[in-house]
Each structure stands twice: as C-alpha cells, then as structure tokens.
ZAKEFI-192172 format. One line per 8 residues: number of its first residue (from 1); their letters; for each residue x negated, y, z of C-alpha. Coordinates in Angstrom, 3 decimals, always signed. Example, Ala and Ser with C-alpha at 12.3 -4.5 7.8 and 13.67 -1.06 7.14 Angstrom:
1	AS	-12.300:-4.500:+7.800 | -13.670:-1.060:+7.140
END
This chain:
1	XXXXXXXX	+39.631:+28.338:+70.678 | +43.065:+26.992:+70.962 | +45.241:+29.427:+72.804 | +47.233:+28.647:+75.904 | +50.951:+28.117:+75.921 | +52.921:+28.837:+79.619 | +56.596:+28.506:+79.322 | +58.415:+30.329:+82.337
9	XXXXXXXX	+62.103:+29.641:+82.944 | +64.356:+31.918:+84.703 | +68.064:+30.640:+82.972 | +70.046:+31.778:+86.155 | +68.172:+34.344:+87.449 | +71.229:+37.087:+86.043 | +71.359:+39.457:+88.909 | +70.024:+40.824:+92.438
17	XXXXXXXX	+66.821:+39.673:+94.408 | +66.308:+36.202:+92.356 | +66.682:+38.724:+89.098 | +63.901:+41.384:+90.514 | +61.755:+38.379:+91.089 | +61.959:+36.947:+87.017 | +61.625:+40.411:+86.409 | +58.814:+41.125:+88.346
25	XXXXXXXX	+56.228:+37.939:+87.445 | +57.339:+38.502:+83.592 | +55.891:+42.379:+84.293 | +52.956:+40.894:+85.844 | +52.181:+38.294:+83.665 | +52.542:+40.834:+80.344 | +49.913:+43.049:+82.649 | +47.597:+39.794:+83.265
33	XXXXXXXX	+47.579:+38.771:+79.878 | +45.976:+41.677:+77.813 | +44.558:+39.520:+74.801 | +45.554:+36.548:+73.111 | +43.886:+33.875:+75.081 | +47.641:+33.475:+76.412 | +51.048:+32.647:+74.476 | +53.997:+33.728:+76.759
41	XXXXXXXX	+57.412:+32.199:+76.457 | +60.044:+33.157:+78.858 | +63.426:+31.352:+79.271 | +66.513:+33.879:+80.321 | +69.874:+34.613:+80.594 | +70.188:+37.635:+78.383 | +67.322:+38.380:+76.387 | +68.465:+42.566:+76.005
49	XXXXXXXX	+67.014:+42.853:+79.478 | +63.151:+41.910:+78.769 | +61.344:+44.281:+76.451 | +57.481:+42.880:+76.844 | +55.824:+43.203:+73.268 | +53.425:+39.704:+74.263 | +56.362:+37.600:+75.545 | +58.640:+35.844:+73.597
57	XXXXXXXX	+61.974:+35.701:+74.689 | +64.152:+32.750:+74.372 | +68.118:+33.477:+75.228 | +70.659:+31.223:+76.931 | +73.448:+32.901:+77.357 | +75.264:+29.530:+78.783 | +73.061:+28.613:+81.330 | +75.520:+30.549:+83.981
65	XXXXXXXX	+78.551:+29.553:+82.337 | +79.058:+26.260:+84.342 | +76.534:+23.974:+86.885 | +76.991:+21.483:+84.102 | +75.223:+23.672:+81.633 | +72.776:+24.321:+83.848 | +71.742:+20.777:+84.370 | +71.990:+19.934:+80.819
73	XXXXXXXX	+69.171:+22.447:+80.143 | +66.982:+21.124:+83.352 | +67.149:+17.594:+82.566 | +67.964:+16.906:+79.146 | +67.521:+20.106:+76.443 | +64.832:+21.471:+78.216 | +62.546:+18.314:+76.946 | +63.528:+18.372:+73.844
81	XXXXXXXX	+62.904:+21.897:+73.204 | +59.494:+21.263:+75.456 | +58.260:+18.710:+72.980 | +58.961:+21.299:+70.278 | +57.021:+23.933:+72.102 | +54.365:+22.084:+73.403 | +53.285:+24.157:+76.252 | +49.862:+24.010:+78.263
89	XXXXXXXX	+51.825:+25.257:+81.441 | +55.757:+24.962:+82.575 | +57.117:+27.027:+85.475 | +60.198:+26.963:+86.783 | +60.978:+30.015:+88.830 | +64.443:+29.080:+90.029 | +63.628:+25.918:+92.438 | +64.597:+22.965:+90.249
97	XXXXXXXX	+61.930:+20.944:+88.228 | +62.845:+20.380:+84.961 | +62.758:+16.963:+82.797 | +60.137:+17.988:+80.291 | +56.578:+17.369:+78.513 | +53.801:+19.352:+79.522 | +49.996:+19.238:+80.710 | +50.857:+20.885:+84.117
105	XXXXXXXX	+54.285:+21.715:+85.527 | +54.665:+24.042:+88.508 | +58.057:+24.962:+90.342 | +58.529:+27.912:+92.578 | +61.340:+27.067:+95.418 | +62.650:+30.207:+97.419 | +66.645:+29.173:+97.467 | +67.339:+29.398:+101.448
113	XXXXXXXX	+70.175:+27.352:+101.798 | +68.180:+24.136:+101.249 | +66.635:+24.702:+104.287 | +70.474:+25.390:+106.183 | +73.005:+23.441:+107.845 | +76.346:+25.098:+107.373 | +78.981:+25.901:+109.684 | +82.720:+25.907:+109.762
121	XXXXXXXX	+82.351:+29.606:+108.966 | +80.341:+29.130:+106.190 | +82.937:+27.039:+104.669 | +85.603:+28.599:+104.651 | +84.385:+31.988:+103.909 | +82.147:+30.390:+101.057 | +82.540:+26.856:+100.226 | +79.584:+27.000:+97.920
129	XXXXXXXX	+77.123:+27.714:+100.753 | +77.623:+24.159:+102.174 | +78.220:+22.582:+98.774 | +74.639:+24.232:+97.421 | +73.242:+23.064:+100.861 | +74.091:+19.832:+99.498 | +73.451:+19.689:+96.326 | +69.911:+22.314:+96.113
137	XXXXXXXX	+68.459:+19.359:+98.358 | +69.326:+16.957:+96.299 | +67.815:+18.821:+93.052 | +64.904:+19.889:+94.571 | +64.287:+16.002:+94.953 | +64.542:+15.655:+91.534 | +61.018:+15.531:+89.798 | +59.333:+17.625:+92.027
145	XXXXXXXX	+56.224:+14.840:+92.392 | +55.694:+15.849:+88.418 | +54.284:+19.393:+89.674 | +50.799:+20.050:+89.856 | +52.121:+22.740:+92.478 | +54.975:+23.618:+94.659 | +55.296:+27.620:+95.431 | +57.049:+28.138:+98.049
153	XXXXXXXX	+57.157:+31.801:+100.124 | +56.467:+30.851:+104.602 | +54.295:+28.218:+106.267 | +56.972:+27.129:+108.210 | +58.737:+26.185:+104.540 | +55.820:+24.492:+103.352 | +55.702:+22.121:+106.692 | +59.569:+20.761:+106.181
161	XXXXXXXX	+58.452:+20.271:+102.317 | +55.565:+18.440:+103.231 | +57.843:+16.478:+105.639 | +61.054:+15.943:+103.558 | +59.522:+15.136:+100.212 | +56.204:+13.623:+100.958 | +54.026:+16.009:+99.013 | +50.816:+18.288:+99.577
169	XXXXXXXX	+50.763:+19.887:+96.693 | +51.970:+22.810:+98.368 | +50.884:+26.695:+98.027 | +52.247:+29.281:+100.231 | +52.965:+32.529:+97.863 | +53.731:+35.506:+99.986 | +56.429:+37.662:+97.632 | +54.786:+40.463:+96.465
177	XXXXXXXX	+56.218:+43.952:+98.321 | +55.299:+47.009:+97.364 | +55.785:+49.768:+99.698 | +58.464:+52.559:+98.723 | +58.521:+55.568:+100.738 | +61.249:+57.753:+101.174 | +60.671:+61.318:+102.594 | +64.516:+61.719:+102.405
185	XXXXXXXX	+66.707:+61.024:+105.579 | +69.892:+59.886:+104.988 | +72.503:+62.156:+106.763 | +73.513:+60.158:+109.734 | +75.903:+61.755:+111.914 | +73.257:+63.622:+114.283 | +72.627:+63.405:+118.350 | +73.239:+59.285:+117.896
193	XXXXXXXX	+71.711:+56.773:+118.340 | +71.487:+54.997:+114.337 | +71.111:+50.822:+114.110 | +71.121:+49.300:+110.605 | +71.957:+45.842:+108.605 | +71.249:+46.061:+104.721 | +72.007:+42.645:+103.600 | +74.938:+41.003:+101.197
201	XXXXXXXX	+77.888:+39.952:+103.167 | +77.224:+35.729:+103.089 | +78.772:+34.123:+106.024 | +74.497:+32.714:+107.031 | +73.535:+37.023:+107.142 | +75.670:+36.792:+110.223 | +76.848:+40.079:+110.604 | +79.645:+39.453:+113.123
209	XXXXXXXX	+77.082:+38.839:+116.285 | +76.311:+42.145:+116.081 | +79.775:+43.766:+115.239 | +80.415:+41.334:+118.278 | +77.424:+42.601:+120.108 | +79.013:+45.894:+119.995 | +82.685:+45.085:+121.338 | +80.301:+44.332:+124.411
217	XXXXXXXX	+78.537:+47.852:+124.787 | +79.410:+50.299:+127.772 | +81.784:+52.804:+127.009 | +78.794:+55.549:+127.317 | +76.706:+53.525:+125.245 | +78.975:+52.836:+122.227 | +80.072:+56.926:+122.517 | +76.179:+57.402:+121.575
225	XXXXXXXX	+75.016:+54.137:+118.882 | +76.457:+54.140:+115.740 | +75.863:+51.046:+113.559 | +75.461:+50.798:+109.621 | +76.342:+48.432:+107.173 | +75.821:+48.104:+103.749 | +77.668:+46.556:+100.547 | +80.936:+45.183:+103.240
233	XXXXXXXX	+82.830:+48.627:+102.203 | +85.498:+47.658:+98.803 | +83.702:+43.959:+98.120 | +85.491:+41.300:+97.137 | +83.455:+38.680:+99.241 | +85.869:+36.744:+101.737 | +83.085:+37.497:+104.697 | +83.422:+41.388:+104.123
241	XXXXXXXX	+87.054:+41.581:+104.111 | +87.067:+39.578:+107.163 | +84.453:+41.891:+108.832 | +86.535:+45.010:+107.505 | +90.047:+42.934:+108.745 | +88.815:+41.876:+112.256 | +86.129:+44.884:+113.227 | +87.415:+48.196:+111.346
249	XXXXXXXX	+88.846:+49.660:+114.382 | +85.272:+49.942:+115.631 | +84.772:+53.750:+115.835 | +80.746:+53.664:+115.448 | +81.035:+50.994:+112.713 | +80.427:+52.183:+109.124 | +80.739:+49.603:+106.234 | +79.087:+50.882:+103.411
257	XXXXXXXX	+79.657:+49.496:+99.766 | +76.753:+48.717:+97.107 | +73.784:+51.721:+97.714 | +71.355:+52.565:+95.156 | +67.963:+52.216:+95.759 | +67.018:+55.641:+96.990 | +69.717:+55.549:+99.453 | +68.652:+52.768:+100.822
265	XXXXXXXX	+64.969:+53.796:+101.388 | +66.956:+57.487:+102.691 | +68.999:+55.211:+105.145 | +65.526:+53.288:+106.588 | +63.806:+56.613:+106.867 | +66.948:+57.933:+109.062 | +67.911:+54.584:+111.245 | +66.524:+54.169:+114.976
273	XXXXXXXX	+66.245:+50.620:+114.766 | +66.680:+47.752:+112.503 | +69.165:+44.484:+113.486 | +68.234:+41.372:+111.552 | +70.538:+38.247:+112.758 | +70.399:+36.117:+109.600 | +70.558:+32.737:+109.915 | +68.314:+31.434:+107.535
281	XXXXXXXX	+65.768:+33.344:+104.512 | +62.878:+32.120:+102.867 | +61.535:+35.755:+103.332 | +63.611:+38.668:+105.124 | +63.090:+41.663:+102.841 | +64.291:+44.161:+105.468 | +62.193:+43.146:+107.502 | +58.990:+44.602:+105.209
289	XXXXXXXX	+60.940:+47.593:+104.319 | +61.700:+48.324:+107.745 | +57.516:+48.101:+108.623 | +56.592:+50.157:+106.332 | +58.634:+52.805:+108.235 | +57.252:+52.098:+111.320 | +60.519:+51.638:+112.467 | +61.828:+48.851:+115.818
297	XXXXXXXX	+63.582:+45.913:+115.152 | +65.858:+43.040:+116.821 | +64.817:+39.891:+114.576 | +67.029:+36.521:+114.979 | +64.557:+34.235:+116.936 | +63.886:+32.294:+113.998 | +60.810:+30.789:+112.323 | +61.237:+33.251:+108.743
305	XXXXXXXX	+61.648:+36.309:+111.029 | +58.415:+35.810:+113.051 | +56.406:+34.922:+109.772 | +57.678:+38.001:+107.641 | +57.109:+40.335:+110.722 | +53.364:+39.370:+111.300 | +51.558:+41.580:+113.371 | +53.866:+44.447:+114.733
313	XXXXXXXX	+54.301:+45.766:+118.124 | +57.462:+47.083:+117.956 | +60.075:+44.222:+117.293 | +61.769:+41.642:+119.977 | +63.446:+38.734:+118.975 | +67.335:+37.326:+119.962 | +69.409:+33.857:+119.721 | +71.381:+34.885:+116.554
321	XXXXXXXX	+74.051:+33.352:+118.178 | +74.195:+35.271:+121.656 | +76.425:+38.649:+121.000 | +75.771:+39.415:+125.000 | +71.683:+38.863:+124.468 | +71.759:+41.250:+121.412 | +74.440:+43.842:+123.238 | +71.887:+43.994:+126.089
329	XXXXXXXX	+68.995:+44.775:+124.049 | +70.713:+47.557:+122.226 | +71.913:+48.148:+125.634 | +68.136:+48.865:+126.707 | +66.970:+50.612:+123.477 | +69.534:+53.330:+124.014 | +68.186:+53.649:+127.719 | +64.755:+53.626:+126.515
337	XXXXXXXX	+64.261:+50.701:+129.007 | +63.448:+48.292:+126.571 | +60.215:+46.593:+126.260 | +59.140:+45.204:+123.116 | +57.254:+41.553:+122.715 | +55.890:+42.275:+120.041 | +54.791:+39.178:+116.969 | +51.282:+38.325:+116.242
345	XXXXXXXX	+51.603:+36.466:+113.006 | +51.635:+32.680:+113.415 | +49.634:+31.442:+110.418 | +46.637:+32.070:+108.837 | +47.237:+33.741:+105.721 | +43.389:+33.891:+103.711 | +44.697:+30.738:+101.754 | +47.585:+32.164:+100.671
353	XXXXXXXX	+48.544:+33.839:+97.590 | +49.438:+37.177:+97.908 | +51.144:+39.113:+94.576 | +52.236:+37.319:+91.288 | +48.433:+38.297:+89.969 | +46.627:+35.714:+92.492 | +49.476:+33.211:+91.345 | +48.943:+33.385:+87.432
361	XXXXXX	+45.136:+33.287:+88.026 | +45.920:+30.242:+89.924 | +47.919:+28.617:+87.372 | +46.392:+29.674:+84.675 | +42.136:+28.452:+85.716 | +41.785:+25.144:+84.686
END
C-alpha cells in the first residue's frame, strides 16, 4: 500500500501566535500519525526549532529575508520542488495558496488584516498594516479556487469569503485552546480596582480608546481602577512609544514590556475585568483565556468578539471607537451598577472543526 505524502508549509511562520500555530499542528500531526501509513514533510524557517522523529524538515532560511523571496517560493520554486516531491496532500498554513502539483491542496487563512480597512492611524504608526491590507487580499485571490478546502477560524469569516471570492469550499476550524490555569495572582497593587489589555501594540489593537476612556473617569473613580498593559513598556513599535509619549502621565496606567507565559496566566488570575477594543482578529485569544477564569469583560462590539465569547454571562460589548461609552461602563463596574448583556453564541458550531486532530482526519480521509 502506497503511503501518503502531506507537505505542510509554514516558511514565515518565525515567531509569536502564527509560530505557536506551525508549531502546534506539526505536534499534532507527529501525535496523529503513529505508523507509516503517513509521510510528513514540513516547510520552515529554521529547521533547529522542530525536533519530530516522523517529520521531515525542509529549511528556508530566506523565506523572511524579503516579500520577494517569499513569493518566489509560493508561486514559482514551490512547484518545482512539488513535482519533485510528489505529495498526496499540500497545506499551506500561512494564508497564501501556492503554485504547485498535487492531488488535493488545502490553505488555512487566519491573517486579520485582509478582512480591515485601515485608518490614518494605522498608517502612519505602521505603514505595512494598510499596505498588507492591500496586498494579503490580493494574494489570497491568487489560486485559492485550486483548494479542495479553505480553513478559515469564525463564521462570520467564512460568509465575506464566500462573498468576496465566490467559493464554498469553506470549513470553519475553531483554533484549538487549551486551558492553562494559574493558581498564582499576580501582585497588583491591592484595595483597586485591576482592568487588563494583553495584546501587541499594532495601531488595529486600539489601545488608546481605553487610555482615552480613562482621561474621562471621575476623579474618585480613577483614585480606585488601575489599568494594565502589556509588551508597550521599552518596545520599539511606533504605537507604544506613542502610547508611552501621549498617556504616561496617567497615574493608574502601567505599561508593561514582553511577560512570560506564567505571568501572564498570574496577571488573568489577579485582574477584575478584561478590556478588549481591537479592531479587527480572526480569533481574540484573550478573550478564551480570560473565560477560562471566569473573569468580566468589555468586548469591542464586533462580529470576532461575539463569536470567540460564545455563551458567557458576564461580558457587555462597546463601539471601539466611543472612549465616553467604554469610560461609562468602567464607570459602572467600579460602582457595581453595571449590568451585563451577556453573548449567546451566534452560530452553530456541530459542523465545525474543533482542534488540529478533527482537521488532519479531515484532510487526510479520502
């Protein structure tokens, strides 16, 4: 019996949350495949940081070097080394499908700023937010009626797919969280009130509605919030020096730099209340971690939010825009006058696939 060949490629997935998820399907996939019914190839960056004893490792260490590299590989090495290899299955993990030969190709799309119009901000803090708004619509044109499946991570995702590229080949596959419990508390200056944004300072995360939100609060209200921010503290992003520049002389503001992971969980345990103003996501992360505590939240009003809270009582929802909506709502959480709306989750999920297991055993049944 002729084994099966899947070829995954991950050439720019180097670092944070788009390296955690290469990382993570190439750990399930090793798991999944136990015999040798399946021959595993994996694409990547820099081969030293896979050790799977089933799955080959192919290195290209230029694929980050330049956008020109990296469309060389897509749509003009990557068949030629395809016909070489000959594989039964080609995924593409990092949204762009690839000019090669193979009996089924499947792409997995979860870059959010397809799916964003940028602003001035955006611009000039980070020109390449509104030049990859651009240009990831453009590539995500590019083949994509060659897959036998389109991944992508919300419903309300799939419908502008559906819409923009005339397909219906399209799967819903809910990222795969695991919950991490922390029974540490971070130590939080005590008797306050503790609100918290983990998220990487990009223009689209938002952050100054809420550090505007706060310029708003009552005297005796600011005197007993403090608010928390991590990764702003020391980075060289243009958006977290201006957040340092223009908001630093907020005295219950703390910018935090980079936080290891069991900080992080320490800091979720300890906060009152979650703030989540981003503009766009194709999931929300903080969102899950923050559930899993049990903890409130103020979500931007936004299709991702309500579809990676689901079901939860305690969360209300704001116009990530308004810094006098959000101020009053942190206004009424400190009174403990505020009354939750609550999400029920807007989509029916039983279709979906739920961990990089059910998506493997998807690809890989004939």
């Amino acid at each position: 019996m002729k084994r099966k060949k899947i070829v995954i490629s991950g050439i720019n997935m180097v670092e944070g949350g788009i390296f955690t998820i290469l990382h993570n399907a190439l750990q399930e996939l090793s798991n999944f495949v136990k015999n040798d019914e399946v021959e595993i190839i994996a694409l990547v960056h820099d081969a030293s940081k896979f050790q799977f004893s089933n799955i080959t490792v192919i290195e290209i260490p230029r694929s980050k070097k330049s956008w020109w590299f990296r469309l060389y590989y897509e749509y003009f090495y990557f068949k030629k080394l395809s016909k070489k290899l000959q594989p039964d299955i080609w995924f593409s993990l990092h949204d762009t499908t690839p000019n090669v030969v193979a009996k089924k190709q499947f792409v997995y799309c979860h870059h959010p700023t397809t799916l964003f119009k940028p602003t001035w901000k955006d611009w000039k803090f980070d020109y390449k937010i509104g030049v990859f708004s651009v240009l990831y619509d453009f590539l995500f044109k590019i083949n994509i009626k060659k897959n036998h499946t389109v991944f992508v991570q919300q419903h309300w995702i799939k419908e502008i797919f559906e819409k923009r590229f005339n397909i219906t080949n399209i799967k819903v596959a809910i990222p795969e969280y695991i919950e991490e419990i922390s029974t540490y508390f971070f130590p939080f200056e005590p008797n306050k009130i503790h609100f918290f944004y983990p998220s990487f300072p990009r223009s689209y995360k938002n952050h100054d509605v809420i550090l505007e939100a706060i310029k708003l609060l009552p005297k005796n209200i600011s005197e007993q919030t403090q608010f928390h921010f991590t990764t702003i503290k020391d980075s060289k992003e243009k958006y977290a020096q201006f957040l340092v520049k223009e908001y630093g002389f907020l005295e219950n503001v703390h910018f935090y730099g980079k936080v290891k992971r069991n900080q992080l969980l320490s800091m979720y345990n300890a906060m009152d209340c979650l703030l989540f103003p981003s503009k766009i996501e194709t999931w929300g992360l903080p969102i899950s971690e923050s559930k899993a505590y049990n903890k409130p939240m103020f979500l931007a009003n936004l299709s991702y939010a309500k579809e990676a809270c689901g079901n939860y009582e305690k969360v209300s929802f704001f116009d990530e825009n308004n810094a006098t909506v959000l101020a009053k709502l942190i206004t009424e959480f400190v009174e403990e006058k505020h009354m939750f709306q609550g999400n029920t989750s807007p989509f029916d999920t039983s279709n979906d696939l739920h961990n990089w297991k059910e998506v493997f055993q998807y690809i890989l049944t004939d």
